[in-house]
C-alpha positions in Angstrom: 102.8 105.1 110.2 103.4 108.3 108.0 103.3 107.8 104.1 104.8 110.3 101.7 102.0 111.0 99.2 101.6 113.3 96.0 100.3 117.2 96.8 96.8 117.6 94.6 95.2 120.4 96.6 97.2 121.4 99.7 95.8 122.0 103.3 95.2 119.6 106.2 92.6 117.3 108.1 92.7 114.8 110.8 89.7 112.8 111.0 88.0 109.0 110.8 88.6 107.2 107.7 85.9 105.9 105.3 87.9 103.4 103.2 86.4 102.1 99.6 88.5 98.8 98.5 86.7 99.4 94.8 86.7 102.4 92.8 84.3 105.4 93.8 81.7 106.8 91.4 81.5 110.7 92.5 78.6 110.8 89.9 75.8 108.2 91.0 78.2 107.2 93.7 77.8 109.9 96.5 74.2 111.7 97.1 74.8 115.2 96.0 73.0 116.7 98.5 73.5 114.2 101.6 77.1 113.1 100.8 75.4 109.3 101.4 77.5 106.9 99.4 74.8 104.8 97.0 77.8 102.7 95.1 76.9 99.0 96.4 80.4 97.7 95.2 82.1 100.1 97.5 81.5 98.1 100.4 80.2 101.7 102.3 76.8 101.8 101.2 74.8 104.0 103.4 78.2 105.6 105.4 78.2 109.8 104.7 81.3 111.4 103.8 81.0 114.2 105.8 84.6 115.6 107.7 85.7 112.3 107.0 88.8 111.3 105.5 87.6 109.6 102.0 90.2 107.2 100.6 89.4 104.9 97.6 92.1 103.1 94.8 90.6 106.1 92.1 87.4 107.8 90.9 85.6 106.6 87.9 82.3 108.0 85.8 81.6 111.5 84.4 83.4 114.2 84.6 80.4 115.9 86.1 81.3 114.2 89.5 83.8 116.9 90.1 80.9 118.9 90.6 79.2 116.1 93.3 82.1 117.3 95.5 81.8 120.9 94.8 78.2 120.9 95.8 78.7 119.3 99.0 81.3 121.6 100.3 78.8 124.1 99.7 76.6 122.1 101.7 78.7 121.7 104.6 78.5 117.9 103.7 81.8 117.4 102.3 84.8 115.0 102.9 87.9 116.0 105.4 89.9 115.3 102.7 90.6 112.9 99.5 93.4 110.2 99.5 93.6 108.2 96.5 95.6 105.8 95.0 95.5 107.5 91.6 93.8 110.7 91.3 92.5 111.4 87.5 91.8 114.5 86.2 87.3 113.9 87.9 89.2 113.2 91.6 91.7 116.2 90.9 89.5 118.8 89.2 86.6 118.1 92.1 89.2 118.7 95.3 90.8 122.0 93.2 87.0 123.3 92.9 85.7 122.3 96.3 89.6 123.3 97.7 88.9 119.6 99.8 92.8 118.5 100.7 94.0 116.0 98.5 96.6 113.5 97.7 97.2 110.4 95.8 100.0 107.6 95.0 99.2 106.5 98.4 98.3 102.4 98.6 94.9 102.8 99.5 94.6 99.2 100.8 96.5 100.0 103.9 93.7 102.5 105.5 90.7 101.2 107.2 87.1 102.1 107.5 87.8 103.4 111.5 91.2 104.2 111.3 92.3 107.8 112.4 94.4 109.8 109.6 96.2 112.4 109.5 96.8 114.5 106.0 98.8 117.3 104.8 98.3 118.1 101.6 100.8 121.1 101.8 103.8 119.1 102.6 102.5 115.9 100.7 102.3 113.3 103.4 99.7 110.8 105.3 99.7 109.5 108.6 97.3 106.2 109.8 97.6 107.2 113.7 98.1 104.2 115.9 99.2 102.1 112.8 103.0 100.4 113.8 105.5 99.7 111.2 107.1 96.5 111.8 110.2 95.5 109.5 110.5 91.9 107.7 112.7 90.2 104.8 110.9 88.0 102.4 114.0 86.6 100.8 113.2 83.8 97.7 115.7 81.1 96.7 116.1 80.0 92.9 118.0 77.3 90.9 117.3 76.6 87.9 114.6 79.5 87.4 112.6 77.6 89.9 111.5 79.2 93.2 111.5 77.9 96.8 108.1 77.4 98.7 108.0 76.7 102.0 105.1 75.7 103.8 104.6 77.4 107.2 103.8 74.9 110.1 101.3 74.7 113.5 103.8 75.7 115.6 104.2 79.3 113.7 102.1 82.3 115.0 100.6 83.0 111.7 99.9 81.7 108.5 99.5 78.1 109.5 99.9 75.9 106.8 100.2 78.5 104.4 102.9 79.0 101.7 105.8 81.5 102.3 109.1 82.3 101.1 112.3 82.6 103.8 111.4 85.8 105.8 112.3 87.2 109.5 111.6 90.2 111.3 114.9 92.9 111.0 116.2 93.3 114.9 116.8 97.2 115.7 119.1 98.6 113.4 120.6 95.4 111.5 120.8 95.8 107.5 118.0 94.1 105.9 120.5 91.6 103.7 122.6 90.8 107.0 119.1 89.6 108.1 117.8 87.8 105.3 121.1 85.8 105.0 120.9 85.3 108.9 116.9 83.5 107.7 118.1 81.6 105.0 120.4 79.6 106.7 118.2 79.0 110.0 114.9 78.0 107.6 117.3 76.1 104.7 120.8 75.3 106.3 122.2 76.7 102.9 125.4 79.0 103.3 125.9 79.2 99.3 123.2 82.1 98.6 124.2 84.8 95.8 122.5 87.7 95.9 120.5 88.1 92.5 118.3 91.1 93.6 116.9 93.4 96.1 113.6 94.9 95.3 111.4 97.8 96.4 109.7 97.8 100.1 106.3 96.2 99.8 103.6 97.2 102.5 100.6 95.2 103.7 98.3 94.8 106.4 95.8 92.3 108.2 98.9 90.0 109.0 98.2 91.2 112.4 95.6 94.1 114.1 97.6 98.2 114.1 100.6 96.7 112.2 101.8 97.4 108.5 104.5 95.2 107.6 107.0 96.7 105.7 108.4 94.0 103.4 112.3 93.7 102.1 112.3 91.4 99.2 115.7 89.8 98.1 116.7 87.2 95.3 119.1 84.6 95.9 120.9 82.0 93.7 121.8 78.8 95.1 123.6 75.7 93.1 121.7 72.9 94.2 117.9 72.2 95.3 118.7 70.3 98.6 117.2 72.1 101.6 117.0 71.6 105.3 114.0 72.5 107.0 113.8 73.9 110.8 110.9 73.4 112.8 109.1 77.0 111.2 108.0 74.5 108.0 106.7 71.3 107.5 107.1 71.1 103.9 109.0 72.6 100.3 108.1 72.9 96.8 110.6 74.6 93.9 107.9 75.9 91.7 108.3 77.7 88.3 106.9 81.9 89.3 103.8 81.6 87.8 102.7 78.4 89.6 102.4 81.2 92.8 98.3 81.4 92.0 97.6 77.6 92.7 98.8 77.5 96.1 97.6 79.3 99.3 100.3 81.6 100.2 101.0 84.3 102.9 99.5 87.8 101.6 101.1 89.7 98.8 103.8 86.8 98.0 103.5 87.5 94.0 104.0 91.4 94.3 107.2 90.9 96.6 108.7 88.3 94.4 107.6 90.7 91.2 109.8 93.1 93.3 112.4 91.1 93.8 112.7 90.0 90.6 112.5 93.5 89.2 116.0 94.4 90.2 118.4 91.3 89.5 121.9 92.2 89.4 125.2 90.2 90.2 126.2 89.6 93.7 128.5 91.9 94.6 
């Protein structure tokens, strides 16, 4: 799974990963002379950074923590390299110093503690090694400015009982909107869909072990609220958008219907 990334100090390192899912205090964060992280929010208390590859959402604290890093390439003691979600100007100044690869505007919550990266900060790219990519539609029906929600039953293979919108893995080569039309009348029995909007690919993990799941989200009009369920759901809901939060859905639901939403246009 290879993820383009932005170039902050260029060179390259393959190596474990040591993943924070909070922000990383270089200064009072990371033991300047050991490279043993002491930030008890990080979830890595104890864990050293040393020819590891470091990846956290951003830095935060002093400015002096640009020096932390600098002192522990010195040392020996140092990171692989950096990958960051968003690299301010401590993360950025601290790998230019310490010349540590670097790269941000990656999604930091798709790397695991254990994984095995790959990063080339010359040609501005990541790799998670072992990592698939597996291809889905998330496609959301709406009338009236109301969403569907369907709830997905025992007899799926994840996600019991959890709330979803109509999705399906993409087959080979097939277009994503051939697919999630293909979905929408298997889950719904509706044939009247209008295309509203397609949005940007959303990624997310832990739906199952070495995947990342690659999400296409599309919007879709229909004229009545009448729905036909297959044997994927045992219930529906049409729900106003921001009702998403009281009900248990499938992971990142919000941020692909946010996506979706973000480019309606007119069916063409």
């Amino acid at each position: 799974m290879r993820m383009p990334a932005r170039r902050i100090q260029p060179g390259t390192a393959r190596g474990p990963v040591l993943a924070s899912a909070t922000p990383l205090s270089l200064l009072g964060g990371l033991d300047r002379e050991s490279g043993e992280i002491l930030d008890e929010a990080s979830g890595l208390l104890g864990e050293r950074v040393r020819d590891r590859i470091l990846v956290f959402p951003h830095g935060k604290g002093s400015t002096a923590g640009s020096y932390v890093l600098y002192g522990l390439k010195a040392q020996g003691q140092a990171p692989a390299a950096l990958v960051a979600g968003e690299a301010e100007s401590v993360v950025a100044t601290g790998a230019i110093l310490s010349e540590i690869p670097a790269v941000d505007r990656v999604q930091a919550d798709l790397f695991r503690t254990g994984d095995t990266a790959v990063v080339n900060a010359t040609e501005g790219w990541v790799e998670l090694e072992d990592i698939k990519r597996r291809d889905v539609v998330t496609s959301f029906l709406r009338y009236r400015g109301r969403i569907l929600l369907l709830q997905r039953s025992a007899q799926v293979g994840s996600f019991q009982g959890h709330w979803a919108a109509v999705s399906g893995y993409l087959e080979g080569e097939e277009p994503p909107l051939e697919r999630a039309r293909v979905e929408i009348f298997e889950e719904t029995g509706r044939e009247d869909a209008r295309l509203q909007g397609a949005g940007h690919l959303v990624l997310a993990r832990d739906r199952e072990p070495g995947v990342i799941w690659a999400v296409h989200p599309f919007l879709f009009d229909i004229s009545s609220e009448e729905v036909q369920l297959d044997w994927e759901h045992d219930a529906y809901r049409w729900v106003a958008p921001e009702e998403l939060v009281q009900y248990r859905t499938v992971p990142k639901l919000r941020e692909v219907l946010d996506s979706a939403l973000s480019d309606v246009k007119e069916a063409p």
